[in-house]
N, CA, C and O atoms as a GROMACS GRO file, in nm:
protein
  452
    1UNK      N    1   2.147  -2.027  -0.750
    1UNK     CA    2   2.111  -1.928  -0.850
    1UNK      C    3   2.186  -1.798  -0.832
    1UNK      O    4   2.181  -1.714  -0.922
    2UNK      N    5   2.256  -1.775  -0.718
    2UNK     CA    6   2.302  -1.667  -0.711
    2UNK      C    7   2.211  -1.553  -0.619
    2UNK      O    8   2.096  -1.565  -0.576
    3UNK      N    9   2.307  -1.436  -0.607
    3UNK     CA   10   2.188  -1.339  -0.578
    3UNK      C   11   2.070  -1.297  -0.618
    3UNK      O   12   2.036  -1.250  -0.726
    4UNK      N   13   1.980  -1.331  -0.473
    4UNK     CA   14   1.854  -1.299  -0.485
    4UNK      C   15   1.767  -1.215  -0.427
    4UNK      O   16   1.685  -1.251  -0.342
    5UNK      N   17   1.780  -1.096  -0.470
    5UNK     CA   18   1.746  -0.919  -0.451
    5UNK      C   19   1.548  -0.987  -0.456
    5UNK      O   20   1.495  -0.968  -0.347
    6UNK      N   21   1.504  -1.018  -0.506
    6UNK     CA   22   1.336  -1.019  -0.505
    6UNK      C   23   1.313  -1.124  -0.366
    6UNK      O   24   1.199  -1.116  -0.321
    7UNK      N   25   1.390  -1.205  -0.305
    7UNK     CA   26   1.368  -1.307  -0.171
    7UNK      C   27   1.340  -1.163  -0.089
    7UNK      O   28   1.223  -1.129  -0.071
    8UNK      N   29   1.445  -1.083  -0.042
    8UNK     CA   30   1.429  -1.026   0.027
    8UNK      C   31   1.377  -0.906  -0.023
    8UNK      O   32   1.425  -0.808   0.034
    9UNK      N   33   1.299  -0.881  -0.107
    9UNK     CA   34   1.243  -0.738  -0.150
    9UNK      C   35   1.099  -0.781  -0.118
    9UNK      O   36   1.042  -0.721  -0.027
   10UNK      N   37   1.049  -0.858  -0.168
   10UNK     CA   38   0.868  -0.927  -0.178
   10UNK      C   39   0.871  -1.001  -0.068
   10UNK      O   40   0.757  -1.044  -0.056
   11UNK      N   41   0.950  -1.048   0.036
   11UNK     CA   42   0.928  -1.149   0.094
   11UNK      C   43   0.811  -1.237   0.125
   11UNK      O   44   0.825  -1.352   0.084
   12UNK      N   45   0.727  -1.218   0.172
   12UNK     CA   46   0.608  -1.330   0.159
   12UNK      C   47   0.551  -1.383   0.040
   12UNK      O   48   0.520  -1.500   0.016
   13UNK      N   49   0.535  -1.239  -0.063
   13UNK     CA   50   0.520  -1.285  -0.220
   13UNK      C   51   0.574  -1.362  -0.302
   13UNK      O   52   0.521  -1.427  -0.392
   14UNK      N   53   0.747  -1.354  -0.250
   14UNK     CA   54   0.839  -1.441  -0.310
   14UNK      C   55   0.828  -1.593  -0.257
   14UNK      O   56   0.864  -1.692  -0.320
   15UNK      N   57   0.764  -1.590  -0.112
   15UNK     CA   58   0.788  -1.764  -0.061
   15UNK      C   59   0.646  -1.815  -0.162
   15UNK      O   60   0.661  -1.916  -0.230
   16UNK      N   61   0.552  -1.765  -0.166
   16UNK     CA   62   0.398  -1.782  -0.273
   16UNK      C   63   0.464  -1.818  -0.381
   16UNK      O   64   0.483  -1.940  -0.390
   17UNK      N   65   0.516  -1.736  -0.485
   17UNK     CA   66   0.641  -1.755  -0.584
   17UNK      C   67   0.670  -1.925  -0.597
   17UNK      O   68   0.643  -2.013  -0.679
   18UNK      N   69   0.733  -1.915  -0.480
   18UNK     CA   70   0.834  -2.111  -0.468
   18UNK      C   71   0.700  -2.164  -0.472
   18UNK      O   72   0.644  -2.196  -0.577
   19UNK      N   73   0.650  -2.172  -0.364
   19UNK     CA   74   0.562  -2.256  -0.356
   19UNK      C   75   0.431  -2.280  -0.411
   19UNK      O   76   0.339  -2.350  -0.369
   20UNK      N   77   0.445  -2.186  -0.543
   20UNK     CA   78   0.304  -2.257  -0.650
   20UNK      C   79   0.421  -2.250  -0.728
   20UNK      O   80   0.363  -2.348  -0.774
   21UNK      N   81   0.563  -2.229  -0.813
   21UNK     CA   82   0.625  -2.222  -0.924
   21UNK      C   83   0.732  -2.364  -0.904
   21UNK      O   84   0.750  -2.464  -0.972
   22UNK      N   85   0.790  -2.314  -0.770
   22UNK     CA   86   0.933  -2.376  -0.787
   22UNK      C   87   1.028  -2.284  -0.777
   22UNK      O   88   1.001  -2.168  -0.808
   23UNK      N   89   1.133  -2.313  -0.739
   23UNK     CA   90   1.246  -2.228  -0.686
   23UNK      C   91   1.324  -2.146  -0.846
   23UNK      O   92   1.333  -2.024  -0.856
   24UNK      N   93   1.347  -2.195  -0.899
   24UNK     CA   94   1.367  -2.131  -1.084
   24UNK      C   95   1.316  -2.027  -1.106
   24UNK      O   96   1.353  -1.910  -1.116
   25UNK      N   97   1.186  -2.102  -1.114
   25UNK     CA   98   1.062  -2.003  -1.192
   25UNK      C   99   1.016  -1.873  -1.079
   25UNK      O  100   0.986  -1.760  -1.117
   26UNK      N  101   1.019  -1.907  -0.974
   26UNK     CA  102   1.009  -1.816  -0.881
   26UNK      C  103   1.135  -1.693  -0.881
   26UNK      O  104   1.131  -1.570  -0.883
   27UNK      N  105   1.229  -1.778  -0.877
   27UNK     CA  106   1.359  -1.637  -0.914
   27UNK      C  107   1.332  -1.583  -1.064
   27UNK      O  108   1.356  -1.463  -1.052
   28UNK      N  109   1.304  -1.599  -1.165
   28UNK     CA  110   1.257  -1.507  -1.276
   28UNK      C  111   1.122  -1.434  -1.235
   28UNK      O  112   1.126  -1.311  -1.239
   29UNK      N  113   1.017  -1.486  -1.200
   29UNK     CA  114   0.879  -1.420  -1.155
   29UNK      C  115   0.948  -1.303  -1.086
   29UNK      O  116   0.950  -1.189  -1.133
   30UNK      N  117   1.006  -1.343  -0.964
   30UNK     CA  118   1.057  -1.242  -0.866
   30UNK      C  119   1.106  -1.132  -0.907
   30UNK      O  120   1.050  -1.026  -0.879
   31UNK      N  121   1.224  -1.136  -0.981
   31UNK     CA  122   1.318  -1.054  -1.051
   31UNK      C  123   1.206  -0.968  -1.133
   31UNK      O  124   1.180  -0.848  -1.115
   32UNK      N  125   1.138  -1.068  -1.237
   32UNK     CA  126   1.054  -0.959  -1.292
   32UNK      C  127   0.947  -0.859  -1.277
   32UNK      O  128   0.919  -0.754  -1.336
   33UNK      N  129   0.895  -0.927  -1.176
   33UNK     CA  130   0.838  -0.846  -1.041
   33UNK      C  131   0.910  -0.714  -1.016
   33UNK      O  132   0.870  -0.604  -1.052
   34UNK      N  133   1.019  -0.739  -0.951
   34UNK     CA  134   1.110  -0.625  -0.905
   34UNK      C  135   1.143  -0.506  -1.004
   34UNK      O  136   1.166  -0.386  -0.988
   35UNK      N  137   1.134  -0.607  -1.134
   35UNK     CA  138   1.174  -0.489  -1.207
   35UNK      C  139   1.053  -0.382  -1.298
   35UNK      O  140   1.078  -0.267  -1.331
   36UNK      N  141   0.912  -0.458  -1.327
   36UNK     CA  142   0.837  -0.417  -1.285
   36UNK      C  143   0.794  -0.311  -1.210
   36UNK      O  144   0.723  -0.227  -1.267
   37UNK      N  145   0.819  -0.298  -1.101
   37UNK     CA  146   0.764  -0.231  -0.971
   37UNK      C  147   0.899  -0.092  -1.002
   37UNK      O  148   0.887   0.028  -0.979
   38UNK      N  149   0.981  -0.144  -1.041
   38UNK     CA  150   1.073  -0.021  -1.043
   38UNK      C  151   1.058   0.033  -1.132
   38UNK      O  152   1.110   0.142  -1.108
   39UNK      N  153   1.015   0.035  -1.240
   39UNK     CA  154   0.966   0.045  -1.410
   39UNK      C  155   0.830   0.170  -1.381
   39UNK      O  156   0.819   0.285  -1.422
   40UNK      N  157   0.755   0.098  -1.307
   40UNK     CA  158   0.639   0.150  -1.265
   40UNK      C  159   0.669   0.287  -1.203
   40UNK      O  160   0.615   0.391  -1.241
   41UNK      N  161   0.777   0.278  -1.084
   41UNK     CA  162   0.747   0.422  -0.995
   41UNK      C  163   0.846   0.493  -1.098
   41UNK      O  164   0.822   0.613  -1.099
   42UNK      N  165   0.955   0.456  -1.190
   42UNK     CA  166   1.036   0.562  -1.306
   42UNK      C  167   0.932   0.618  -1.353
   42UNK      O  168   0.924   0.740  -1.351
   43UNK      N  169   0.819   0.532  -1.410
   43UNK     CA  170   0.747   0.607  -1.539
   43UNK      C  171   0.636   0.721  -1.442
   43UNK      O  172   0.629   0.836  -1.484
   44UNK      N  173   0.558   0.687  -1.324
   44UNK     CA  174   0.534   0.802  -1.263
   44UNK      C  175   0.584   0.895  -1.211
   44UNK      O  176   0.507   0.990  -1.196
   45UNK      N  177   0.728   0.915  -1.159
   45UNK     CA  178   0.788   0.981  -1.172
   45UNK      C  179   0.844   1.060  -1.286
   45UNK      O  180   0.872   1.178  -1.267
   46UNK      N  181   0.864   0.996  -1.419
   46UNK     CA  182   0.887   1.094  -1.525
   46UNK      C  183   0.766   1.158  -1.571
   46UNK      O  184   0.782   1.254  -1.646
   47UNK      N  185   0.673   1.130  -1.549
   47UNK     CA  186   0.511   1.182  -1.627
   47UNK      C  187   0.445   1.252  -1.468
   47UNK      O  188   0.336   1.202  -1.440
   48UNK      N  189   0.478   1.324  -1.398
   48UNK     CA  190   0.436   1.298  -1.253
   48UNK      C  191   0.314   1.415  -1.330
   48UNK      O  192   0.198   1.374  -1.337
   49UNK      N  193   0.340   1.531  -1.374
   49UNK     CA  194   0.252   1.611  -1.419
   49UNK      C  195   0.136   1.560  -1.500
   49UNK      O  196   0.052   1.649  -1.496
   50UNK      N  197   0.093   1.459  -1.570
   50UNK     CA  198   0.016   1.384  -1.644
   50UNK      C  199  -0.030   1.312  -1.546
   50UNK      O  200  -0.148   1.337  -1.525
   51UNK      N  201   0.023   1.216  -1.464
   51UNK     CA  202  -0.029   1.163  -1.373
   51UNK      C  203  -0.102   1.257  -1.243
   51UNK      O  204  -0.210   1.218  -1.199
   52UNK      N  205  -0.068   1.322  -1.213
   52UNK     CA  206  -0.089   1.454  -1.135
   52UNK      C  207  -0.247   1.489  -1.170
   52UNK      O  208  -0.348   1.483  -1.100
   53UNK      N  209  -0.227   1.527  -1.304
   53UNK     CA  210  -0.361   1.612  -1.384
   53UNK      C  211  -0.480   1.476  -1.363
   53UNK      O  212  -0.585   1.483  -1.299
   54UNK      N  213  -0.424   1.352  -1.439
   54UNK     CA  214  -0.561   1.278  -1.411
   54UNK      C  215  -0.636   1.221  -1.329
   54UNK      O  216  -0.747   1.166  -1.331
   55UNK      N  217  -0.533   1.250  -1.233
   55UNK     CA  218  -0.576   1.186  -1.096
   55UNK      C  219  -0.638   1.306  -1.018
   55UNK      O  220  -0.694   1.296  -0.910
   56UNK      N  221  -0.619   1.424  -1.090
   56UNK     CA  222  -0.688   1.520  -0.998
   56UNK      C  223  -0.625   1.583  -0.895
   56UNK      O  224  -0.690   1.663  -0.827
   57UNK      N  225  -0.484   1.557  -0.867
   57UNK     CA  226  -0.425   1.509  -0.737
   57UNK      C  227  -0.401   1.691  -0.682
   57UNK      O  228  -0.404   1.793  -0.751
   58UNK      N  229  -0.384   1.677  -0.566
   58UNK     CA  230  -0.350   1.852  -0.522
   58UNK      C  231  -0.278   1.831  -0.366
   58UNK      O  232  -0.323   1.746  -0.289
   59UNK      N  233  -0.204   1.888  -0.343
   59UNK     CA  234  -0.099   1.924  -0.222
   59UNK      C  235  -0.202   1.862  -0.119
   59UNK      O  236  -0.175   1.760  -0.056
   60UNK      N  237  -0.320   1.929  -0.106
   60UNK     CA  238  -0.448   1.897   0.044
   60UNK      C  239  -0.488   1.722   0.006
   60UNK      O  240  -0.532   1.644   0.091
   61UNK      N  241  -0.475   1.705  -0.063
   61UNK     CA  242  -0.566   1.534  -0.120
   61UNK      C  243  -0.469   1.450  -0.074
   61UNK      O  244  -0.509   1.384   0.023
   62UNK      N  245  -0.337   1.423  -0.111
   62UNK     CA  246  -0.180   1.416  -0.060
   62UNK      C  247  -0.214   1.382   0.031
   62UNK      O  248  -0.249   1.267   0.056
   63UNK      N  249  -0.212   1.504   0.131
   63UNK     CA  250  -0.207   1.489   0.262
   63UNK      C  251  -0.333   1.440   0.335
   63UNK      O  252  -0.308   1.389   0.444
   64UNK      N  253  -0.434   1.443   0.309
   64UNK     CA  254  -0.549   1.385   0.356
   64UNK      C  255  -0.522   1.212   0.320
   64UNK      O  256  -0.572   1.131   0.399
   65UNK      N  257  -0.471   1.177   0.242
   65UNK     CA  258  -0.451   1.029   0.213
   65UNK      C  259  -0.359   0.999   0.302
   65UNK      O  260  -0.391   0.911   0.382
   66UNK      N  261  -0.201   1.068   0.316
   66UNK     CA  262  -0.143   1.014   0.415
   66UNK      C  263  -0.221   1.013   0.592
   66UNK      O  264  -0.239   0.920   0.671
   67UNK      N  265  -0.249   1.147   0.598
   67UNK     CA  266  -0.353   1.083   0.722
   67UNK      C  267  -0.424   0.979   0.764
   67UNK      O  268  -0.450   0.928   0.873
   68UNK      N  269  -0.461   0.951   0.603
   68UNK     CA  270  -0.564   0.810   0.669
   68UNK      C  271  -0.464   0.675   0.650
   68UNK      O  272  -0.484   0.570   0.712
   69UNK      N  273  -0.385   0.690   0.581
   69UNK     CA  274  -0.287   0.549   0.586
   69UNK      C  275  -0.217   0.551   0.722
   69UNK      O  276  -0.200   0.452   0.794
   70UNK      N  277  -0.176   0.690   0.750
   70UNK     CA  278  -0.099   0.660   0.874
   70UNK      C  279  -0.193   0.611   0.987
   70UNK      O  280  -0.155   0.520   1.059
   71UNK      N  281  -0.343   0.681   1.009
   71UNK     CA  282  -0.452   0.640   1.118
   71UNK      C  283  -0.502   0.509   1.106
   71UNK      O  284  -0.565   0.463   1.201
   72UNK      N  285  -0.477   0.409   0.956
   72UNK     CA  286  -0.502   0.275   0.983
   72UNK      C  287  -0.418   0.210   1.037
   72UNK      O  288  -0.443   0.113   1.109
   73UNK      N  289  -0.225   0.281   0.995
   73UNK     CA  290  -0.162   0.153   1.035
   73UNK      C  291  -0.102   0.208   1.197
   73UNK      O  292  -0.006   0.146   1.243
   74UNK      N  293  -0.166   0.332   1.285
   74UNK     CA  294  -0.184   0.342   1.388
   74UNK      C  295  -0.252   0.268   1.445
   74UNK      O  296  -0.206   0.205   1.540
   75UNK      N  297  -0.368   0.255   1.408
   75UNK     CA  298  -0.501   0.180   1.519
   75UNK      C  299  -0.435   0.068   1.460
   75UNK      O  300  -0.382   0.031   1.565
   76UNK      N  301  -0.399  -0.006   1.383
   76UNK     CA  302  -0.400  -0.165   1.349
   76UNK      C  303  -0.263  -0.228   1.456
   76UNK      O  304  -0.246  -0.344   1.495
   77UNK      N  305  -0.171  -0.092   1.485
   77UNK     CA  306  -0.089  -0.141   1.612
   77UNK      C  307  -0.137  -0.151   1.729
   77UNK      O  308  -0.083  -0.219   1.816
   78UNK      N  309  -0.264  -0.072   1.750
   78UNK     CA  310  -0.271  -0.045   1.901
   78UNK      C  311  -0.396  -0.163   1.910
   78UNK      O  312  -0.402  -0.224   2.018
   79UNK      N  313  -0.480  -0.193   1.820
   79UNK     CA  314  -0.556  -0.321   1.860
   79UNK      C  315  -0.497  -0.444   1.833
   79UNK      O  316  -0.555  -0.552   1.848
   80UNK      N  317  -0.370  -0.428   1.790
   80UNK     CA  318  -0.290  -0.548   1.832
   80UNK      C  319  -0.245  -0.574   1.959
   80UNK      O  320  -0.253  -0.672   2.034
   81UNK      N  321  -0.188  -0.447   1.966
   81UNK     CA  322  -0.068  -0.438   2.074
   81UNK      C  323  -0.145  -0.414   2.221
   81UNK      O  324  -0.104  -0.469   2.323
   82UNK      N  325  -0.271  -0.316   2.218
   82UNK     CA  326  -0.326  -0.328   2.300
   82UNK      C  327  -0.461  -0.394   2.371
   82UNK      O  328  -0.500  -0.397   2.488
   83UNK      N  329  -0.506  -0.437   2.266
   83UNK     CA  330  -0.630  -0.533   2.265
   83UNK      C  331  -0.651  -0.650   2.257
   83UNK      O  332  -0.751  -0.707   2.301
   84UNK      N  333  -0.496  -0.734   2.159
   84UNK     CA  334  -0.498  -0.832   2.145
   84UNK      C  335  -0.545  -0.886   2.041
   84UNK      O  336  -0.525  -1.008   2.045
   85UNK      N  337  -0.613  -0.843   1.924
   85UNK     CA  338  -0.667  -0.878   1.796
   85UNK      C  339  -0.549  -0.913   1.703
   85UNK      O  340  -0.434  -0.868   1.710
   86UNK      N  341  -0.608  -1.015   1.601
   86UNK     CA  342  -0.524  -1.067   1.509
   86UNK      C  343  -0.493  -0.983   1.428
   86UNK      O  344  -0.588  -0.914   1.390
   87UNK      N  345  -0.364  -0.953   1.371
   87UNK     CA  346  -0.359  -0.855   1.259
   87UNK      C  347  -0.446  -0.840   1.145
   87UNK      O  348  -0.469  -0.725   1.107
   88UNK      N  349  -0.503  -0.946   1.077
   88UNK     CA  350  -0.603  -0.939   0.997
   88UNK      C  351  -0.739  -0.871   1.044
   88UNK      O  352  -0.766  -0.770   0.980
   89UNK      N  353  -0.816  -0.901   1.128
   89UNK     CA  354  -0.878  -0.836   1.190
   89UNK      C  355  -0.883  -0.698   1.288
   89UNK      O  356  -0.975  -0.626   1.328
   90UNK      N  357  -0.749  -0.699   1.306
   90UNK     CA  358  -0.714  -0.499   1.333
   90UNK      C  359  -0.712  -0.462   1.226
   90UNK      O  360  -0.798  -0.377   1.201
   91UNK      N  361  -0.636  -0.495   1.131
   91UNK     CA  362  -0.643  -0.434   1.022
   91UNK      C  363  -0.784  -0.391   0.946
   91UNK      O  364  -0.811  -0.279   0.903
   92UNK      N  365  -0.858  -0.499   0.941
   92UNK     CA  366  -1.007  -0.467   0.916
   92UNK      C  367  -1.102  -0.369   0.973
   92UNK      O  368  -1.178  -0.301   0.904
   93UNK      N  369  -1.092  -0.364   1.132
   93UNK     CA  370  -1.149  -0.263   1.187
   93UNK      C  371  -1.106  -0.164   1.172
   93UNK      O  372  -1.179  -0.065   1.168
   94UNK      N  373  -0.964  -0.155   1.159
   94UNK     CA  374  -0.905  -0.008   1.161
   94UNK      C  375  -0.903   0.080   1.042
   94UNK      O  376  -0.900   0.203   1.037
   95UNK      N  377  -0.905  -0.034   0.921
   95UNK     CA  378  -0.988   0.025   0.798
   95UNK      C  379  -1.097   0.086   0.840
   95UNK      O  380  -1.096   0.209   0.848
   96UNK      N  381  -1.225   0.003   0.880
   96UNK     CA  382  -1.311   0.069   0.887
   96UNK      C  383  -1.340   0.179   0.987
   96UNK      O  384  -1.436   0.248   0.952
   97UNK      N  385  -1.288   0.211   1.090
   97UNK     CA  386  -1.286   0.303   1.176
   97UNK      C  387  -1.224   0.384   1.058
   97UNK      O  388  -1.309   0.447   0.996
   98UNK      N  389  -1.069   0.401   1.000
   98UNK     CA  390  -1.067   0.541   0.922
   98UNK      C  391  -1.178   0.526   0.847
   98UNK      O  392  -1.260   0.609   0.884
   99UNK      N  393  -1.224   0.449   0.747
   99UNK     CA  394  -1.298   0.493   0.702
   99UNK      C  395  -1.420   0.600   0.671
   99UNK      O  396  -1.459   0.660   0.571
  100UNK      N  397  -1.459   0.590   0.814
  100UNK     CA  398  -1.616   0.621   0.855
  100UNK      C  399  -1.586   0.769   0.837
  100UNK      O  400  -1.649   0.852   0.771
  101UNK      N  401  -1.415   0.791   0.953
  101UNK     CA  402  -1.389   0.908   0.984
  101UNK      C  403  -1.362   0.959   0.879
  101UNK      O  404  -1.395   1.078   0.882
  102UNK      N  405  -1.293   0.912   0.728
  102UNK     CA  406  -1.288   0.960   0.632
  102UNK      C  407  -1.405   1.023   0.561
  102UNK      O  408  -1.425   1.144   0.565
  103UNK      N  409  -1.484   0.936   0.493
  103UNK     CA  410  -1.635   0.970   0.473
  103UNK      C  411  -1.735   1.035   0.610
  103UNK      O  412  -1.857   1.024   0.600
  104UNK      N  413  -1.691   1.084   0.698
  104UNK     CA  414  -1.786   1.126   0.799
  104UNK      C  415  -1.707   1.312   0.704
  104UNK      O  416  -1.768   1.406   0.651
  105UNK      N  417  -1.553   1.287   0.724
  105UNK     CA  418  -1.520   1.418   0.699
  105UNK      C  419  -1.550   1.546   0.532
  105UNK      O  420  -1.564   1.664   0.502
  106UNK      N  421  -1.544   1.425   0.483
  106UNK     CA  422  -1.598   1.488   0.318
  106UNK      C  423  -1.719   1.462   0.322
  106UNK      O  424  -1.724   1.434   0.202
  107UNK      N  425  -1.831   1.447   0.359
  107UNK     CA  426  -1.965   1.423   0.361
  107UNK      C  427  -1.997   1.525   0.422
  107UNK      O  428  -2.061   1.600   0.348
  108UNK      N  429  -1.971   1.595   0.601
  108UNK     CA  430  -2.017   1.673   0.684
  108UNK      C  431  -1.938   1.805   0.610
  108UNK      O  432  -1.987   1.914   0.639
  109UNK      N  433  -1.838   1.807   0.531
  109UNK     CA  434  -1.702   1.912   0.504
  109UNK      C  435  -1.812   2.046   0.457
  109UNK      O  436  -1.911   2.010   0.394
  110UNK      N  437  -1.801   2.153   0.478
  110UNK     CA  438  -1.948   2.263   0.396
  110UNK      C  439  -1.828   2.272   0.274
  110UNK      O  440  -1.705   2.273   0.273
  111UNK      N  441  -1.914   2.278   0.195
  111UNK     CA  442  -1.885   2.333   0.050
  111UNK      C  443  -1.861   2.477   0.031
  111UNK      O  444  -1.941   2.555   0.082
  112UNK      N  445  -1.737   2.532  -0.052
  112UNK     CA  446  -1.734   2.640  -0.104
  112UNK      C  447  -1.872   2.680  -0.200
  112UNK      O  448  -1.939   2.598  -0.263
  113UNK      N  449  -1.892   2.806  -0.194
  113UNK     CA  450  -1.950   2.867  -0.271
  113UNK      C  451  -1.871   2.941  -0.415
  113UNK      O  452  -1.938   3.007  -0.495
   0.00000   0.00000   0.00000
């Protein structure tokens, strides 16, 4: 088929792809996938202000989200790496550990007046 930019872009998604489609149908799925996904971050990026407004979004929210993505896929290394847990299941706990800490922090947070 030629070059295939979605094998190595989706990789696990793309072997799912073959193996419920077929190797064909999987390179169009794929591709359209890809293009898709690129379609997607253009149009939030051209509307970022619209998207911005409805989402509420603000510089502090940003960054409070990357905190907690980075503190799951922290702990989900170290109860691998150091505990020995299956990735599925670090991953699970380590969700829920940020979690708690997430909702412990906007729950306990005092409110402006």
């Amino acid at each position: 088929m030629g070059l295939n930019i979605a094998e190595y872009l989706l990789d696990d998604v793309y072997d799912l792809y073959v193996a419920a489609l077929g190797g064909t149908a999987a390179w169009w799925l794929g591709h359209l996938t890809v293009i898709g996904i690129l379609a997607g971050i253009i149009w939030v990026a051209a509307n970022w202000s619209d998207v911005a407004e409805g989402l509420n979004l603000s510089k502090m929210k940003i960054w409070s989200w990357l905190v907690f993505v980075g503190m799951t896929i922290g702990q989900t290394m170290i109860y691998m790496d150091q505990f020995g847990f299956p990735a599925l299941g670090a991953f699970i706990t380590a969700l829920g550990a940020s979690g708690f800490v997430w909702w412990s922090w906007y729950s306990l947070e005092p409110r402006k007046a």
